[in-house]
C-alpha positions as CSV (number, residue, x, y, z in Angstrom):
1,X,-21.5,37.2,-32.5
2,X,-20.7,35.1,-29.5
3,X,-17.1,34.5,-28.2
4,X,-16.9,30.9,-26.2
5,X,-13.3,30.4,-23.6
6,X,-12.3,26.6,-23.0
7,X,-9.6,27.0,-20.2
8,X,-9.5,23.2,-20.2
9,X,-10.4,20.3,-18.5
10,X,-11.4,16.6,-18.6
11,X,-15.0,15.8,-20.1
12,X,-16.3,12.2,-18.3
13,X,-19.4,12.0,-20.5
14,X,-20.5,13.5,-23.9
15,X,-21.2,16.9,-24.9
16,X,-20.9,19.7,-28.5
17,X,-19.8,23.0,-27.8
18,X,-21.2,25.5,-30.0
19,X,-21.2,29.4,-30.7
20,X,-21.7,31.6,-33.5
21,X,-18.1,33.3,-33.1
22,X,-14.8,32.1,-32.1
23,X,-13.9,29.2,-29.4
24,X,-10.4,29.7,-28.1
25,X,-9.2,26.6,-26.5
26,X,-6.9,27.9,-23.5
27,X,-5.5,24.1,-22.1
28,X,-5.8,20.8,-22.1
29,X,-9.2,18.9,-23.6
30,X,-8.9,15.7,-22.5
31,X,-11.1,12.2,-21.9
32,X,-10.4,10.7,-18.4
33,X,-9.8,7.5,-20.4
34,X,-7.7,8.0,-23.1
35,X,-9.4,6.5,-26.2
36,X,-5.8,6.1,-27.6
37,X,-4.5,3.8,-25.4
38,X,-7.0,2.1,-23.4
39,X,-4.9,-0.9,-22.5
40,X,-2.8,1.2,-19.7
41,X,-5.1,4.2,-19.3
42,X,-6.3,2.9,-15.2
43,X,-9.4,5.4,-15.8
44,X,-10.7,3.0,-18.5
45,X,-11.2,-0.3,-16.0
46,X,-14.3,-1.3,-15.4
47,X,-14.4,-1.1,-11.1
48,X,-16.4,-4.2,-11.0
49,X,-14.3,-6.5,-13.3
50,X,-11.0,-4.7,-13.5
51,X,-11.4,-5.4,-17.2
52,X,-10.8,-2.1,-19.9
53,X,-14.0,-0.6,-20.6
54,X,-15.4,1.0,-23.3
55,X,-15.2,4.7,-23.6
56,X,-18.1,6.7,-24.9
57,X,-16.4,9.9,-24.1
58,X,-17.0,12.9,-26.9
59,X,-16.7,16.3,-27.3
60,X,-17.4,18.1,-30.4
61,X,-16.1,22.0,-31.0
62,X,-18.2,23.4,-33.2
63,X,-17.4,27.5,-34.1
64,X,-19.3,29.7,-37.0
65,X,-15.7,31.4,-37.7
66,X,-12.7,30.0,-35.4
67,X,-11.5,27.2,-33.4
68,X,-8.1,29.0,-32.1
69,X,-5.4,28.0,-29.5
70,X,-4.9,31.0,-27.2
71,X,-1.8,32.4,-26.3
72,X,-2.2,31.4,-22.9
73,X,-2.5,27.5,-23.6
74,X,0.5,25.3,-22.3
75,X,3.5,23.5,-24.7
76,X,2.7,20.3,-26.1
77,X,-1.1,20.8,-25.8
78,X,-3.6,17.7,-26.1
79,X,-7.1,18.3,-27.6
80,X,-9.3,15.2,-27.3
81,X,-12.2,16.3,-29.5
82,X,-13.7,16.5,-32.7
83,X,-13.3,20.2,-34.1
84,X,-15.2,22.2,-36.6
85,X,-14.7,25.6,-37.8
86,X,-17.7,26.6,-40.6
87,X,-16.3,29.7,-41.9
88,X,-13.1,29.5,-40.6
89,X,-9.8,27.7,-39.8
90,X,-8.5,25.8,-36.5
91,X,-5.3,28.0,-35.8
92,X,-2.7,29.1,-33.1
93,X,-2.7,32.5,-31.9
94,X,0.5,34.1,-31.6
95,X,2.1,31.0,-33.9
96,X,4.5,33.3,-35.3
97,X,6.2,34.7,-32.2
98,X,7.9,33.7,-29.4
99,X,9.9,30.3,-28.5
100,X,8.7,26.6,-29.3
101,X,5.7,25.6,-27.6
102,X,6.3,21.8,-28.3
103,X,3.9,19.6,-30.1
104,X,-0.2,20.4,-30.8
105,X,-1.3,16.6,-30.2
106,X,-5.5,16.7,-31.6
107,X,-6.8,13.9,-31.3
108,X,-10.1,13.4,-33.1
109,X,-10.8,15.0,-36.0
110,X,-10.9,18.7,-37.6
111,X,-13.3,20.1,-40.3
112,X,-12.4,23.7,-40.8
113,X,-13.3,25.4,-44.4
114,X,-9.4,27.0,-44.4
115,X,-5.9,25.1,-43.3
116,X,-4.8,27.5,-40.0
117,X,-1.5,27.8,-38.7
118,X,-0.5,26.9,-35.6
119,X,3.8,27.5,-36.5
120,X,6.8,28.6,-38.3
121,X,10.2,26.4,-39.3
122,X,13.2,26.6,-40.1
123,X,14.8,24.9,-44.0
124,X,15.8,22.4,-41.4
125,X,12.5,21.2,-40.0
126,X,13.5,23.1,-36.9
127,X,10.3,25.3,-35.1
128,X,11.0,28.2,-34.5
129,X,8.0,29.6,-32.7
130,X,4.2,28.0,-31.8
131,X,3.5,24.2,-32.3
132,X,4.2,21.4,-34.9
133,X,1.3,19.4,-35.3
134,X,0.2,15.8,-34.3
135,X,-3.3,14.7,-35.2
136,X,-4.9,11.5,-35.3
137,X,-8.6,10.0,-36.3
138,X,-10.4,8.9,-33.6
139,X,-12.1,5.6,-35.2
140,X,-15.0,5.8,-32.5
141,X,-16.2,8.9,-34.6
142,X,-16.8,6.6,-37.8
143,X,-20.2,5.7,-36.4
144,X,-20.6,7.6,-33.1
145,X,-20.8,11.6,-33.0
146,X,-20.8,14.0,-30.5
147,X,-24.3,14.9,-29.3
148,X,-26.2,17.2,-32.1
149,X,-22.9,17.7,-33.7
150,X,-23.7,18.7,-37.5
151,X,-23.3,15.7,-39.7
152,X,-24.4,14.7,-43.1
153,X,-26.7,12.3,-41.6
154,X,-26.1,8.3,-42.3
155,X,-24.3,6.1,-44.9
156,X,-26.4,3.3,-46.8
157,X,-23.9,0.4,-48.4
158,X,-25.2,-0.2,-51.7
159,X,-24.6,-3.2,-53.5
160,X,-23.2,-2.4,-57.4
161,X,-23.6,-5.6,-60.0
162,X,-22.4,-5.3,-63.6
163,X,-25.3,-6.6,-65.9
164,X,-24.5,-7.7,-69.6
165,X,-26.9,-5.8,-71.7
């Protein structure tokens, strides 16, 4: 089975990662706009108006087993993407030892089959070693997906009237 390495980086377009391993995310995955906080993000102005555009930005991670954070990847790591593990979890390696590594900020969404675990804590809601986590839905995702990411293919609103028999 394949093994895919994301050392990081900024994705100005959109784009679905895909293997049928592991994907260990090694830094930073972030938008060039920030599609939570458009209003003060100076990537997201339109160079002809100077008005906030719109940003169609999207990454999906798609792995048959993992989606892991390496070992190597920086405190309080951002992931701007839409993650799914089939078979497996969305985890930290190494969560269990070592100092802190600040806060795991996904921003996005994750599908993973098991919950992964990316720390450890103290009866005091102290970390003790890896991340704590931070996640929030990206709304763009509600009727925009990353390109060929797997889906379950489009909602139809149906109408529901009670009839009297």
């Amino acid at each position: 089975s394949g093994h895919l390495t994301l050392l990081g980086g900024e994705l100005d377009g959109r784009m679905t990662l895909g293997t049928d391993g592991d994907i260990s995310v090694q830094g930073h995955v972030q938008y060039p706009c920030d599609p939570e906080d458009l209003s003060q993000d100076m990537d997201c102005l339109d160079p002809q108006t100077g008005a906030v555009a719109y940003n169609d930005d999207l990454l999906g991670l798609v792995a048959s087993h993992n989606v892991r954070v390496g070992t190597s990847a920086p405190n309080d790591l951002v992931i701007q993407a839409t993650v799914m593990a089939t078979t497996g979890a969305f985890q930290v390696d190494g969560y269990n030892v070592g100092a802190p590594r600040g806060t795991l900020h996904v921003y996005g969404g994750i599908i993973a089959k098991y919950g992964g675990l990316t720390g450890t804590f103290s009866l005091l809601n102290n970390s003790l070693s890896g991340y704590t986590e931070q996640h929030g839905y990206d709304p763009r995702l509600l009727n925009n997906a990353p390109p060929h990411f797997p889906t379950t293919g489009r909602y139809i609103g149906v109408i529901w009237q009670r009839v009297q028999p």
